[in-house]
C-alpha positions in Angstrom: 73.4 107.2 164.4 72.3 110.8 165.6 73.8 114.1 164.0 75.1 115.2 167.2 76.8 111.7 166.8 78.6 113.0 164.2 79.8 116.2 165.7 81.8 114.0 168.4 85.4 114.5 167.8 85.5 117.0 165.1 88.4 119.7 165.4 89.5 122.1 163.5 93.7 121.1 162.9 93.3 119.1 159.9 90.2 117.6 160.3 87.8 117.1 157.1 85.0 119.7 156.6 82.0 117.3 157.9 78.4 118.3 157.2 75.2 116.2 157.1 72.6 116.9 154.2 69.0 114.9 154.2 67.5 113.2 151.4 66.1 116.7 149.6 69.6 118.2 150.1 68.7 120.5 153.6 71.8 120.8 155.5 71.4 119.1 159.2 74.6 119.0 160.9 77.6 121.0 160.4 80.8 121.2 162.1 83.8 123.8 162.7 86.2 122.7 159.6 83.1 123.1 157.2 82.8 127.2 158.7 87.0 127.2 157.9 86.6 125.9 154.6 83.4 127.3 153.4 83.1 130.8 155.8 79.4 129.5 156.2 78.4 129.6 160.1 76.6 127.2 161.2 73.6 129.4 162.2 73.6 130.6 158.5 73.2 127.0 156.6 71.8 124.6 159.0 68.4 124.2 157.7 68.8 125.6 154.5 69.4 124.0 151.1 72.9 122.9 150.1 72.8 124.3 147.0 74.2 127.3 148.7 77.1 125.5 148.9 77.7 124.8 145.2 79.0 127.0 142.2 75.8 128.1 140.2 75.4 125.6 137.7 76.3 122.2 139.4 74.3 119.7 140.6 74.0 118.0 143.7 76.7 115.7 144.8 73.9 113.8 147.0 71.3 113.3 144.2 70.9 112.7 140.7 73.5 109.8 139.6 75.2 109.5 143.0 71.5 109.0 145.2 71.6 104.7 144.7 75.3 104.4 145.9 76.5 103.9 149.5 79.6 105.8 149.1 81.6 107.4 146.4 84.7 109.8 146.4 85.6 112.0 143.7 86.9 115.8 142.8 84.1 118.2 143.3 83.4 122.2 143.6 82.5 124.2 146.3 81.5 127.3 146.7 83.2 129.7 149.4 80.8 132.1 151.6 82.8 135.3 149.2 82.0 133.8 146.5 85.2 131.8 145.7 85.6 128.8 144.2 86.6 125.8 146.4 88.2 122.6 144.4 87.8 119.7 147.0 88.2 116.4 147.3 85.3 115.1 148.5 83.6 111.7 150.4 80.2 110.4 150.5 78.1 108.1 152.9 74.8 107.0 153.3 73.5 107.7 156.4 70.9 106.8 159.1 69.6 109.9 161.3 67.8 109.8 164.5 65.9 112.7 163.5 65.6 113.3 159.5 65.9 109.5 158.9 67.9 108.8 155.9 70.8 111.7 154.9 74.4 112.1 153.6 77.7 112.6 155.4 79.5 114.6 153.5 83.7 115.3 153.8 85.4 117.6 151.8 88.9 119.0 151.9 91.0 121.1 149.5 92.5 119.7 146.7 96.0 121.0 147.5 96.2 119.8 150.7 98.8 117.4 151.9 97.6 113.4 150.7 99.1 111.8 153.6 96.0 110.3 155.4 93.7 110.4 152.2 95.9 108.2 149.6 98.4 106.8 152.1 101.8 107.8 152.9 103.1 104.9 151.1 101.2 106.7 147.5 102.2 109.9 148.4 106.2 109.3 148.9 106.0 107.4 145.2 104.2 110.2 144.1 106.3 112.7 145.5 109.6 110.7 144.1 108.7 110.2 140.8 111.2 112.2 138.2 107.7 113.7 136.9 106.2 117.0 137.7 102.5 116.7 138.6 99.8 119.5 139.2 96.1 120.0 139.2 95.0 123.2 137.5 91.4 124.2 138.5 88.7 125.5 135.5 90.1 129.0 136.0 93.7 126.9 135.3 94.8 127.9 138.8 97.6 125.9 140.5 95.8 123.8 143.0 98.1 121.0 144.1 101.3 119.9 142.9 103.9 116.8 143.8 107.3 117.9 144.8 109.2 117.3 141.6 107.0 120.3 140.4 107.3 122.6 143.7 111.2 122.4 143.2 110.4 123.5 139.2 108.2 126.8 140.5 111.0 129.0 140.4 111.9 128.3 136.7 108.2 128.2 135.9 106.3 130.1 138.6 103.0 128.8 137.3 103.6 125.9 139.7 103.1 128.4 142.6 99.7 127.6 144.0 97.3 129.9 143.6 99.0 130.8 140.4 96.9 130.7 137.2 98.4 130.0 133.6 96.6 133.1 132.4 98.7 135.4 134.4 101.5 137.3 132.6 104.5 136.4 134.1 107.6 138.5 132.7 110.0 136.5 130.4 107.8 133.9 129.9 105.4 133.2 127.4 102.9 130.6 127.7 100.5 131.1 125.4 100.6 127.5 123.1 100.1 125.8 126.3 97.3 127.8 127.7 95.7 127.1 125.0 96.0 123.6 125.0 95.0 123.2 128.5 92.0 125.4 127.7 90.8 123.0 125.2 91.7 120.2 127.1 89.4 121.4 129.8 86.8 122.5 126.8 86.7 118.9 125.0 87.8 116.6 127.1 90.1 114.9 125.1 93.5 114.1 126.1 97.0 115.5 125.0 100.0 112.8 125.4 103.2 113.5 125.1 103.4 117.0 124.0 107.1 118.1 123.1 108.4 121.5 123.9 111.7 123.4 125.0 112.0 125.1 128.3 114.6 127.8 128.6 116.0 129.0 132.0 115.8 132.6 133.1 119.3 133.7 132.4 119.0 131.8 129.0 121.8 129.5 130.2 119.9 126.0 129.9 117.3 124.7 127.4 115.3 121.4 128.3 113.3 119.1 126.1 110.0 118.5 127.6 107.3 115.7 127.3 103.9 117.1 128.4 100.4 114.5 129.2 97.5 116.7 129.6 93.7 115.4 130.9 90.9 116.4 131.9 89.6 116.1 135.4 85.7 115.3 136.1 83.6 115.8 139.4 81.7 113.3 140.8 79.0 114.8 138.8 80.5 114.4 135.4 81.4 117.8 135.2 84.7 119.0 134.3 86.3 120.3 137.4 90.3 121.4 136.1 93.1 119.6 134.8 95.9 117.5 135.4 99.7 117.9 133.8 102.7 115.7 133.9 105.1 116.8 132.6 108.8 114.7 132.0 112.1 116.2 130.9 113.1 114.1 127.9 116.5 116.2 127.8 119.1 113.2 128.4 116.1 110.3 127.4 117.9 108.0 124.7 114.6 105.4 125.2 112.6 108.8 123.9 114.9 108.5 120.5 114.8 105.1 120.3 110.8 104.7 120.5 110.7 107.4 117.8 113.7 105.3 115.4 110.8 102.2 115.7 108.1 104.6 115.3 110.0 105.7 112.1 110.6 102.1 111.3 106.7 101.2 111.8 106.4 103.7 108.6 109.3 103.7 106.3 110.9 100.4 106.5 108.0 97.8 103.9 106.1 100.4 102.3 105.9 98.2 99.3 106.3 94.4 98.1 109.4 95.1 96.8 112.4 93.0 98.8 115.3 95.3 97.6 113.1 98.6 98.4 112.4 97.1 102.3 115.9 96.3 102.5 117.3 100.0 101.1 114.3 101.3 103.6 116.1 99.9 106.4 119.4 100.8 105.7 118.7 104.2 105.0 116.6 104.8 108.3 119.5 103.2 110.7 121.7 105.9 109.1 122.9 108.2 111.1 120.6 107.5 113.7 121.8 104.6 114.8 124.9 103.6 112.9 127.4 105.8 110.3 127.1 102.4 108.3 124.8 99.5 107.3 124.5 96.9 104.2 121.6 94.6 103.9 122.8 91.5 102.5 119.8 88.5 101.3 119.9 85.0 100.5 118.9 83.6 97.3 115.6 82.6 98.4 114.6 85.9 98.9 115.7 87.3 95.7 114.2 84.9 93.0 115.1 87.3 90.2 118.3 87.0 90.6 121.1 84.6 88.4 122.7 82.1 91.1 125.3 83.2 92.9 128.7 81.8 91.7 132.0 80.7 93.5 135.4 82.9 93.8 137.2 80.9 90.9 140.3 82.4 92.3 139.8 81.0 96.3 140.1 77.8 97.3 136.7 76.2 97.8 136.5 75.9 101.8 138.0 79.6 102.6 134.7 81.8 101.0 131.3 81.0 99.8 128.6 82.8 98.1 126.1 83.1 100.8 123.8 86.8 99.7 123.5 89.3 97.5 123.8 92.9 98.9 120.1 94.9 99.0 120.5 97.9 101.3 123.2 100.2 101.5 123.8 103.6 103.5 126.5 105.7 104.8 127.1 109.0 106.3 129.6 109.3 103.9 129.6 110.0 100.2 130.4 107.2 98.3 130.4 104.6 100.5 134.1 103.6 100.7 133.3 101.4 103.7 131.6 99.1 101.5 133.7 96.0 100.3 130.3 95.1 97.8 127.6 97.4 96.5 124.6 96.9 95.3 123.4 93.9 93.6 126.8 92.4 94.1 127.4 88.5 95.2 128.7 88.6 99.1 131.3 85.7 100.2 132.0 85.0 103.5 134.7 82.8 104.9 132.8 79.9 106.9 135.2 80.8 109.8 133.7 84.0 110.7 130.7 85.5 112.8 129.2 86.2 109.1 128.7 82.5 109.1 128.2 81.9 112.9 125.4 84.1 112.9 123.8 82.6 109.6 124.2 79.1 111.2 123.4 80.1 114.7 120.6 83.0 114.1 121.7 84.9 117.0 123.6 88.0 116.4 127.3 89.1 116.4 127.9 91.9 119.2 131.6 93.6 118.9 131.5 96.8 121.4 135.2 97.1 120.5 136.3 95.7 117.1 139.4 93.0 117.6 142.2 93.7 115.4 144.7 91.5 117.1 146.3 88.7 116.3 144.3 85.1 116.0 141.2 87.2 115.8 138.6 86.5 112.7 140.0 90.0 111.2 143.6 88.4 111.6 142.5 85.7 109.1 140.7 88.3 106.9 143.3 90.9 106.1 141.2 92.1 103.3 138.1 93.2 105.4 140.5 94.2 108.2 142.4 96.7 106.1 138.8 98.2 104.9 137.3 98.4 108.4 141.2 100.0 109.7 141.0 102.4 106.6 137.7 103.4 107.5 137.6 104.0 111.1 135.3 101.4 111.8 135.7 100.9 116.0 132.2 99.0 116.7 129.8 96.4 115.0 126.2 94.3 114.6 125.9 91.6 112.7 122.4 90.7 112.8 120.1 88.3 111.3 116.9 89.1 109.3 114.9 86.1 110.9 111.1 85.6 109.8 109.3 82.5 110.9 112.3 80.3 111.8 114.4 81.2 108.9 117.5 83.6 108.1 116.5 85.4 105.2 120.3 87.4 105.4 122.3 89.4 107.9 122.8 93.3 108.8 125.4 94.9 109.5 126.0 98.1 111.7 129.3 100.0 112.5 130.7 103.2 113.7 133.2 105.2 111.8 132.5 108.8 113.2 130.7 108.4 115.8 133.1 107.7 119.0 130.5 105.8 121.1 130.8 102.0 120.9 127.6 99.9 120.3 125.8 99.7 123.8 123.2 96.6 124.7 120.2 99.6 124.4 121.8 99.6 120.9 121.6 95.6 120.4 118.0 95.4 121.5 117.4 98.6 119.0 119.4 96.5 116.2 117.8 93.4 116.3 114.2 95.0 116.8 114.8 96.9 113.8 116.0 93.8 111.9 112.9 91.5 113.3 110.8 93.9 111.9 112.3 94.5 108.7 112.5 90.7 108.4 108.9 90.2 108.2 108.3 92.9 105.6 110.8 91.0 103.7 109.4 87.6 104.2 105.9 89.1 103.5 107.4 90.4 99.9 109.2 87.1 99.2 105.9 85.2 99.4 104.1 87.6 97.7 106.4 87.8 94.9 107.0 84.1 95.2 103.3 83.3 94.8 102.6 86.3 91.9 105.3 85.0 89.9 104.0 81.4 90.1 100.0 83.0 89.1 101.6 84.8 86.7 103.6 81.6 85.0 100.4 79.7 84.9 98.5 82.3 83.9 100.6 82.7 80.3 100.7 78.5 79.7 96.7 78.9 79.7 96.0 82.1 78.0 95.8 81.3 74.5 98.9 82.1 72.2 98.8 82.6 68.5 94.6 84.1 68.3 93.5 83.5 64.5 89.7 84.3 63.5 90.9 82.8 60.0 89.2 84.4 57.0 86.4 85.4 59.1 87.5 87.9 61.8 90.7 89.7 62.2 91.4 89.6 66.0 94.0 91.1 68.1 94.4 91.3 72.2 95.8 92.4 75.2 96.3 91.3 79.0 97.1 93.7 81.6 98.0 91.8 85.0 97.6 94.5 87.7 100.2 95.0 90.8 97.6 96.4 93.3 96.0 93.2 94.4 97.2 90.4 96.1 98.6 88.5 92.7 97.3 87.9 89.2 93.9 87.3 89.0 91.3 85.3 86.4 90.9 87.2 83.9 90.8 85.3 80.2 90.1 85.2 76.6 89.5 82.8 73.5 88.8 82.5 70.2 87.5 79.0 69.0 87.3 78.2 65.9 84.3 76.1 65.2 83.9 72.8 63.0 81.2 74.2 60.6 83.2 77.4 59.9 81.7 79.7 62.9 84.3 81.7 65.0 83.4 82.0 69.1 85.1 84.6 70.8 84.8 84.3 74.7 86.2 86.9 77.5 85.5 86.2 81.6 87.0 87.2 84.7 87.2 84.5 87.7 86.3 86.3 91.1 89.8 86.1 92.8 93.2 86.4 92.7 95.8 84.5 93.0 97.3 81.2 92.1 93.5 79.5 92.5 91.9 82.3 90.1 94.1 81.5 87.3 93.7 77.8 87.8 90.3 78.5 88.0 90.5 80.2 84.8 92.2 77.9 83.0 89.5 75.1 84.0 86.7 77.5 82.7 88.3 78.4 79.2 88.8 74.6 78.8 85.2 73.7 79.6 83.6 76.9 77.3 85.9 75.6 74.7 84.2 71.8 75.4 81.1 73.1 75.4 81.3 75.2 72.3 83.0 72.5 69.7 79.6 70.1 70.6 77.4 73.4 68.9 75.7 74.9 71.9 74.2 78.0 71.6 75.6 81.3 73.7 73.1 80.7 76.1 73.4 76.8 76.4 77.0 77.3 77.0 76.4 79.8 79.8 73.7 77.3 81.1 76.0 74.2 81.3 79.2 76.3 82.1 77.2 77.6 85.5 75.8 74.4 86.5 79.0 73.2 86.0 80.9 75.8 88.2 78.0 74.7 90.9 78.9 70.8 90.7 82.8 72.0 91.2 81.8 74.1 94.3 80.2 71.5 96.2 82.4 69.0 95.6 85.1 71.1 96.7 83.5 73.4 99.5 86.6 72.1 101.8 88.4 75.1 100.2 86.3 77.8 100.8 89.0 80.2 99.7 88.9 78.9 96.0 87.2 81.1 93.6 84.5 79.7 92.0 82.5 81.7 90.4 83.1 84.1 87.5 81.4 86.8 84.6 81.4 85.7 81.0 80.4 86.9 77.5 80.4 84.4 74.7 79.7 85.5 71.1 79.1 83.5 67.9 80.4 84.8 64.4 78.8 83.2 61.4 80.7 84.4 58.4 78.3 83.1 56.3 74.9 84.9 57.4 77.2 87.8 59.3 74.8 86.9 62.0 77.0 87.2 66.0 74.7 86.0 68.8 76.1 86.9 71.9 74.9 86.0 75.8 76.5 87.2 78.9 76.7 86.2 82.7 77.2 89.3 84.7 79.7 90.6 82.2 80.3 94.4 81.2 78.3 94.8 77.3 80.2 94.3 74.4 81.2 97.4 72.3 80.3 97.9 68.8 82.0 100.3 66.1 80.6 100.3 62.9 82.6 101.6 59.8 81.1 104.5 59.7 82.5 105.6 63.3 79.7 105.4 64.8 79.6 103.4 68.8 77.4 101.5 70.4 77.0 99.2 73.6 74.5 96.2 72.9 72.4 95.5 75.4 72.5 91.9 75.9 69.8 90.6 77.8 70.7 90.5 81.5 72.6 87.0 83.4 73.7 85.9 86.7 77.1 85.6 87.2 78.7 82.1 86.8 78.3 79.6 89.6 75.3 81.0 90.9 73.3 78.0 89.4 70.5 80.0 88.3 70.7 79.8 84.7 68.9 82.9 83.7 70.9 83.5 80.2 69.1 84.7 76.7 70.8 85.6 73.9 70.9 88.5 71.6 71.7 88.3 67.6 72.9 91.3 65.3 74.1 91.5 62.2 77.6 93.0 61.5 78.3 94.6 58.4 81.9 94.3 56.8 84.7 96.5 58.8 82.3 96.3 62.2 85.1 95.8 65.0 83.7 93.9 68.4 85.5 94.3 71.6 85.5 92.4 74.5 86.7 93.2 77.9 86.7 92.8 81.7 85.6 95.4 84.3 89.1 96.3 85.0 88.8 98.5 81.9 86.5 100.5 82.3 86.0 100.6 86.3 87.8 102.7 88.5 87.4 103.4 92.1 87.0 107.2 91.3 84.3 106.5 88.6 81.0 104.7 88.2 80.0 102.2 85.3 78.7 104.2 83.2 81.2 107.2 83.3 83.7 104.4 82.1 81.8 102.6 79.1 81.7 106.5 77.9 85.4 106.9 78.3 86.0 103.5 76.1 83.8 104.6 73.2 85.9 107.6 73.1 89.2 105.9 73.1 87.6 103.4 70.5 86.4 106.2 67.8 89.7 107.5 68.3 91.9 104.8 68.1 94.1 103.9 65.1 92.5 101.3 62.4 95.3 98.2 62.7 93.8 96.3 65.9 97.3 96.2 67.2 97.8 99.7 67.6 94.2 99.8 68.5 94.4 97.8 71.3 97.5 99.3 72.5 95.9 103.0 72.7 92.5 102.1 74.0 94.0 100.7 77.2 96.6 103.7 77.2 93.9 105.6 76.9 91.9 104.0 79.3 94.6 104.1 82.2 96.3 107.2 81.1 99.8 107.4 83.8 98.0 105.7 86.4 98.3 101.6 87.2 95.8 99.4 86.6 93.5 98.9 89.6 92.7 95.3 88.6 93.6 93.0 86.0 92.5 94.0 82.3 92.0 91.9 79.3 91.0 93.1 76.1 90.2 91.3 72.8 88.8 92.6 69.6 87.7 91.7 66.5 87.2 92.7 62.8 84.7 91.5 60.8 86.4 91.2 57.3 
C-alpha cells in the first residue's frame, strides 16, 4: 500500500489526524486533520523526526514496547505546533510502504471529542445515561472530556467545563482536598474508591452526599497521561447504608468466642440502624452453661414451652420496656405462633403491618399483644439464626418510633445480618463445646492430691490459657517410687485441644510405667520417645494428633540427697538454694519427644536441706514480646522474691510472671522442697 494510498479520502470534518511514520520514526505522509490538530504543515514535518510531535520527555508510540505489535490503541500525548499539550486517543497499524518499506499509520484524535464512531453509539448512549458523572482530567488536571451526567453538573461545579483545570480558583468553591487527591492519584498511581464528600449548591440551598472513584490513566507508553473521576450522588442511596450496616457487622458482630457477647454484638449494631428494637434469643445447645430450661408450672402444658434463653438485647429506649424477658431469662413460646413456625420451618416471619385483629396469633396472645400495643410496636422480623442446617434461636426486629414499616430491602438486610451472626455463634458453641470437653479430661488425668511424703514438700499450679484454640498438653507428676525415691516429671504435648490432653494423659501414664520398673532419667526419656514413635506410625491416619512432646524427669533420693535429672527439649529446671541464691542447671541438651532420636544424658546434683526445685513449661516464661532468656531472668526474680510456703509461692511466681495480662499459652508449674 503506497503513502499517497493513504492520503485518498482524508478530509478535514471529523476525520482522524492520519500520518505515516517509518521504522526510525521519520514522518512520511501526512494529511490535512494532522495540520488541524497539531498546526504542523505538512512542508514543516514530512521528513523530519516525529519526535517533534511529542511532549519532551515521552517516548515513541511506534517503538520501544509497541514496535512487535500489529496494532494497539491507547491514550497518548501530543504536542501542539505552540507548544500545547494535545491529550489524544490514538491508533496504531503496521504498515507496508511502496517507498520506505515497512512504517506506522498513525490516527489520533482529541480525547474530548464525541465517541460515536470510536466506541460505538450503542457504548456511548449507556455511557451517556448512566446516573454517574464521568470526566478525564489531563496531567495539568484540565477537563478534557466528560459524559453528559457531568456536563448537566458544570454549572454547580464548573470544573466540568472543558478546558477547565481543578487548579483554578473558582469563587465560592473550594477544592482543595480533592485537588489534592487527584494530584497524588496522578503521582502514585494508586486508586481512590469511593471517596465520600458533601457538595453544597451555590445559593447554599441543597447539600449532596457524594461517592468519588479516582484512577489513574496511562499512555500507550506506560506513562501517566491524566485522570479519570466518577463520581455518584449517594444522597437518597439506602443500598450505600446498608453495605456499610454489613460492613459494620463484618467487624463488631463475633469479636470473641463468647456466644452471649456475639449475640449482645448483634443486637446492639441493628439498633437504631435498622430496628428501635431487637432480642437475641438461643437454644440450649448453644448455651451449655446454662441450668435447663423449665416449664410454666402455672400454663397448661400444650399452650407455651421453654424453647431459648434471651442473649442480646437493645433498644432505643432506656430501659427496655418493650421487652417481655431480659437477659438470661427462660423464653416460652406458644407452639401456635410464628415464634414456633419459624423454629420449625427455618424460614423467617415477615409482618410489614403488625395484625392486631381478631383470630390473629396476637388475638390468642393477649399478653404479648398488650406489650407490643403499649409500646408502639407497628412492624416485625422474626428471623432464625441458621448455621449449617440448624436453628441455633430466632431474632427479633420491630419498629416503635420509627414510622416506616419493614421493607423486603429490610428482610434481605435482616436475615444477612442473622446468617452471619449465626456462624459466629455456631463457631463459639463448638469452640466452647470442644474446650470444655479438653478441659474435663484434662482435670480426670492431671494428678490430684501431690504428696513427696517425708522427702519433698511439693505444691502446684495449672494455668489453662484462653488464647489458643482449647486446652492444650501441658502435665505434671510426682511418683513415688518403691525403694523410697520421689520422681517428679513436667511436659507439654505439642497441641491443643481434646487430642493434646489425651495425648497427655497417655504420656504421664507411660513415664509413670516406666519409672516404677527403676529406669534411669535418661532411660525413661529413651523408651518414652521410642514409644511416642511406635504410636505415630501406627496412627499416621490422623495426622492432626499431636504426638510429640518436651519433658524433664528428675529423681529425688532422700537418702544420698542425690536428684538426677534429664530433659527432652524442655525449659531447665530452677534451683533456689536456702541461702537465696538462683540458679538454672544446665542439663545436658535432648530432642524433643517423638523424634526417635534418643539423644538424652543425665545430670546429678546434690541438694542441700531447704533447696526448692521448680518445674515448668514454656508458657511461663515465654512471651511473644520476649525471648528465652529475658524470661528465665524474670522467673528467678519472682522466685527469690516469693513467699516461703510453696502455696503462696506458687501463686505469686505465676502472678508475677503474667502480671494483668492473660496467659499466652497454657502454664503448669510444680515445685518442690527438699525437707
Amino acid at each position: 500500500m503506497a503513502v499517497s494510498d493513504i492520503m485518498l479520502g482524508a478530509g478535514t470534518k471529523k476525520s482522524p489526524a492520519l500520518f505515516v511514520v517509518d521504522v526510525v520514526g521519520t514522518v512520511i505522509g501526512w494529511t490535512a486533520p494532522a495540520e488541524e490538530l497539531t498546526g504542523y504543515r505538512s512542508e514543516e514535518i514530512v521528513g523530519r523526526s516525529g519526535r517533534l510531535l511529542l511532549m519532551p520527555g515521552r517516548t515513541n508510540l511506534w517503538s520501544g514496547r509497541l514496535h512487535d505489535k500489529e496494532r494497539w490503541h491507547g491514550l497518548a500525548e501530543l504536542r501542539h505546533r505552540d507548544g500545547d499539550r494535545l491529550l489524544v486517543r490514538v491508533e496504531g497499524a503496521r504498515l507496508a510502504t511502496r517507498l520506505a518499506g515497512q512504517a506506522w499509520l498513525l490516527s489520533a484524535v482529541p480525547a474530548d471529542e464525541d465517541l460515536s464512531g470510536k466506541t460505538g453509539s450503542l457504548l456511548e448512549s449507556l455511557i451517556n445515561s448512566f446516573p454517574v458523572a464521568m470526566a478525564i482530567w489531563d496531567r495539568d488536571l484540565r477537563c478534557v472530556w466528560r459524559n453528559a451526567e457531568a456536563e448537566r453538573l458544570t454549572e454547580g461545579f464548573p470544573y466540568y467545563g472543558i478546558g477547565q483545570s481543578m487548579a483554578d480558583p473558582v469563587p465560592g468553591r473550594d477544592n482543595g482536598n480533592l485537588l489534592e487527591v487527584m494530584r497524588r492519584v496522578l503521582k502514585d498511581g494508586v486508586p481512590v474508591i469511593d471517596r465520600e464528600s458533601r457538595w453544597t449548591s451555590a445559593d447554599q440551598n441543597e447539600e449532596r452526599m457524594l461517592s468519588s472513584s479516582i484512577s489513574r490513566l496511562d499512555g500507550v507508553d506506560g506513562r501517566p497521561l491524566g485522570v479519570c473521576t466518577l463520581v455518584l450522588d449517594i444522597t437518597d442511596s439506602r443500598a450505600r447504608d446498608r453495605l456499610h450496616l454489613l460492613r459494620e457487622a463484618s467487624i463488631r458482630v463475633g469479636t470473641t468466642l463468647d456466644v452471649r457477647k456475639t449475640a449482645q454484638e448483634l443486637a446492639e449494631l441493628a439498633v437504631p440502624a435498622l430496628a428501635d428494637f431487637v432480642c437475641v434469643d438461643l437454644g440450649e445447645s448453644v448455651l451449655p452453661d446454662t441450668t435447663p430450661l423449665q416449664r410454666l408450672a402455672t400454663e397448661p402444658e400444650p399452650v407455651r414451652i421453654p424453647a431459648f434463653r434471651r442473649a442480646g438485647l437493645a433498644s432505643v429506649h432506656e430501659g427496655i420496656p418493650e421487652a417481655r424477658w431480659h437477659l438470661n431469662d427462660a423464653v416460652f413460646i406458644r407452639q401456635a405462633s410464628p415464634f414456633s413456625h419459624v423454629v420449625a420451618t427455618g424460614r423467617t416471619h415477615y409482618e410489614p403491618v403488625i395484625d392486631f385483629s381478631p383470630g390473629s396469633w396476637l388475638d390468642r396472645d393477649p399478653e404479648r399483644a398488650g406489650l407490643m400495643r403499649a409500646t408502639g410496636m407497628h412492624t416485625l422480623l422474626i428471623v432464625p439464626l441458621k448455621a449449617r442446617g440448624d436453628v441455633l434461636g430466632v431474632t427479633v426486629f420491630a419498629r416503635t418510633d420509627n414510622e416506616q414499616p419493614f421493607s423486603r430491602d429490610d428482610l434481605i438486610l435482616a436475615e444477612e445480618l442473622a446468617a452471619r451472626a449465626a456462624l459466629s455463634l455456631d463457631n463459639a458453641r463448638q469452640y466452647t463445646r470442644e474446650r470444655n470437653t479438653a478441659l474435663a479430661l484434662q482435670r480426670d488425668l492431671l494428678p490430684r492430691g501431690l504428696s513427696g511424703g517425708d522427702a519433698l514438700e511439693v505444691a502446684s499450679r495449672y494455668l489453662p490459657s484462653d488464647v489458643h484454640e482449647g486446652v492444650g498438653g501441658d502435665w505434671f507428676d510426682v511418683i513415688k517410687l518403691p525403694d523410697g525415691r520421689i520422681g517428679l516429671v513436667v511436659g507439654d504435648v505439642t497441641g491443643h485441644g481434646i487430642n493434646a490432653a489425651a495425648t497427655m494423659g497417655r504420656m504421664r501414664t507411660a513415664v509413670r510405667t516406666l519409672a516404677y520398673v527403676g529406669l534411669s532419667p535418661h532411660e525413661v526419656l529413651t523408651h518414652l520417645d521410642q514409644l511416642v514413635v511406635r504410636l505415630s506410625e501406627e496412627e499416621d491416619d490422623n495426622p492432626n494428633d499431636p504426638t510429640g512432646a518436651t519433658c524433664l524427669y528428675a529423681v529425688y533420693d532422700p537418702a544420698t540427697r542425690r536428684c538426677v535429672m534429664s530433659g527432652a527439649g524442655h525449659p531447665p529446671p530452677a534451683l533456689l538454694l536456702p541461702s537465696g541464691e538462683m540458679s538454672f542447671p544446665r542439663i545436658p541438651s535432648g530432642t524433643p519427644i517423638g523424634v526417635g532420636l534418643g539423644a538424652f544424658a543425665s545430670l546429678e546434683l546434690e541438694l542441700e536441706p531447704g533447696t526448692v526445685l521448680a518445674l515448668y513449661t514454656d508458657g511461663l516464661i515465654e512471651t511473644r514480646a520476649g525471648d528465652l532468656e529475658t524470661g528465665l531472668r524474670r522467673l528467678g526474680a519472682a522466685l527469690a522474691a516469693a513467699p516461703r510456703p510453696l502455696e503462696r509461692l506458687c501463686t505469686s511466681v505465676v502472678s508475677s510472671m503474667l502480671g494483668d495480662t492473660p496467659a499466652e499459652d497454657d502454664i503448669a508449674l510444680l515445685v518442690a522442697r527438699t525437707r
